[in-house]
C-alpha positions as CSV (number, residue, x, y, z in Angstrom):
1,X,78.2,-38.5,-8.8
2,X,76.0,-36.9,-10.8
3,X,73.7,-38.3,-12.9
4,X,73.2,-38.5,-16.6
5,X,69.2,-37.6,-18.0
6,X,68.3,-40.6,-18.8
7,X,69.4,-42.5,-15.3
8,X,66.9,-39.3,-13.9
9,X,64.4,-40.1,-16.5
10,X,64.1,-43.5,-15.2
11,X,64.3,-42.5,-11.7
12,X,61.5,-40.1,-12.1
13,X,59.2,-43.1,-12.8
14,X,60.0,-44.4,-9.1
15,X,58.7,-41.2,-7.5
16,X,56.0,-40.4,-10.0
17,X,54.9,-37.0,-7.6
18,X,58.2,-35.0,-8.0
19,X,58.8,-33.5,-11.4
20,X,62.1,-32.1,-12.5
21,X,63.6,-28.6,-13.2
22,X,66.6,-28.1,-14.3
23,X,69.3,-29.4,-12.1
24,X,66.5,-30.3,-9.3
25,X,63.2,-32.2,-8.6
26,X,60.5,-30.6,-7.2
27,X,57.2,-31.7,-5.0
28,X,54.3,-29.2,-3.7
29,X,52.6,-31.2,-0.8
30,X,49.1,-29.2,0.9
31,X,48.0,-29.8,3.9
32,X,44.8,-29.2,6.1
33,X,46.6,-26.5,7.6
34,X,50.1,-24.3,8.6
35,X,50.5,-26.7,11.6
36,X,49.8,-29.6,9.9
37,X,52.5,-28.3,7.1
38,X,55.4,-27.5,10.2
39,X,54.7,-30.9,11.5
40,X,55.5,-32.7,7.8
41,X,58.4,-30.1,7.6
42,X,60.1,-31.0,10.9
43,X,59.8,-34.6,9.5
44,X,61.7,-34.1,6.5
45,X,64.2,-32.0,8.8
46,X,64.9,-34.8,11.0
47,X,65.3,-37.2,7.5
48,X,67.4,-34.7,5.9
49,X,69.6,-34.4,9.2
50,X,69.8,-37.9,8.9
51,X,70.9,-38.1,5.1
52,X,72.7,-34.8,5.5
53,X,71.1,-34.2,2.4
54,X,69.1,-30.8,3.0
55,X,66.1,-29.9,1.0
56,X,65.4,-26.6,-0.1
57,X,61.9,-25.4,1.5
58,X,59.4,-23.2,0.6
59,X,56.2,-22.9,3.4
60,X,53.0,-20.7,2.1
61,X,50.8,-21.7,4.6
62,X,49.2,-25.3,4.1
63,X,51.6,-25.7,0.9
64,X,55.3,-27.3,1.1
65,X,57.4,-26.7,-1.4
66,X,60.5,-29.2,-1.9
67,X,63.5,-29.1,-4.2
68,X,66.2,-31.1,-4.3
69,X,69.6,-31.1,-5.3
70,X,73.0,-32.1,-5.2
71,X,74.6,-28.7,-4.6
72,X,78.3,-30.2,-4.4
73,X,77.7,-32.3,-7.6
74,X,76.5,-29.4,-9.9
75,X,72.9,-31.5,-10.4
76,X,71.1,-34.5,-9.2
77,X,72.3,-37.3,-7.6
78,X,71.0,-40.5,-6.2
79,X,71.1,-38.9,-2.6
80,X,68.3,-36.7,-4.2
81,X,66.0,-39.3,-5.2
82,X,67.0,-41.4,-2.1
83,X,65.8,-37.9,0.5
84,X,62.5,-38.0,-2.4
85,X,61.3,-42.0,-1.6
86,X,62.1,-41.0,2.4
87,X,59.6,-38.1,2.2
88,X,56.9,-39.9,0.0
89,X,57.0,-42.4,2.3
90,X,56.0,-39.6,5.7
């Protein structure tokens, strides 16, 4: 079910390193380097597998990009900021 602003608002102050845009939330991560950044990506992979809530991606070298969204629900759910405390917790 999607969810209304201010239930996102409020979640937002749970995971206070993601920011939101539009119908998504968003966290860059940087590591020491590439390897280290394909190491924290397969461990998102194998939570997202798990959630079979998939993130979308973005690699540029030592810097992961994540966005999440509820694609089905047209905007964010709780799955969302569920897959968000999972990876803030890697």
């Amino acid at each position: 079910m999607k969810l209304e602003q201010a239930q996102i608002t409020a979640a937002l102050q749970e995971i206070p390193d993601w920011r939101q845009s539009a119908d998504t939330i968003i966290r860059t991560l940087e590591f020491a380097d590439f390897g280290d950044a394909l190491v924290f990506v397969n461990r998102v992979a194998a939570l997202a597998e798990g959630a079979n809530h998939h993130p979308d991606i973005d690699i540029r070298y030592s810097k992961v990009t994540l966005s999440l969204s509820s694609h089905d629900a047209g905007g964010l759910t709780k799955k969302d900021f569920n897959l968000a405390k999972e990876v803030d917790a890697l």
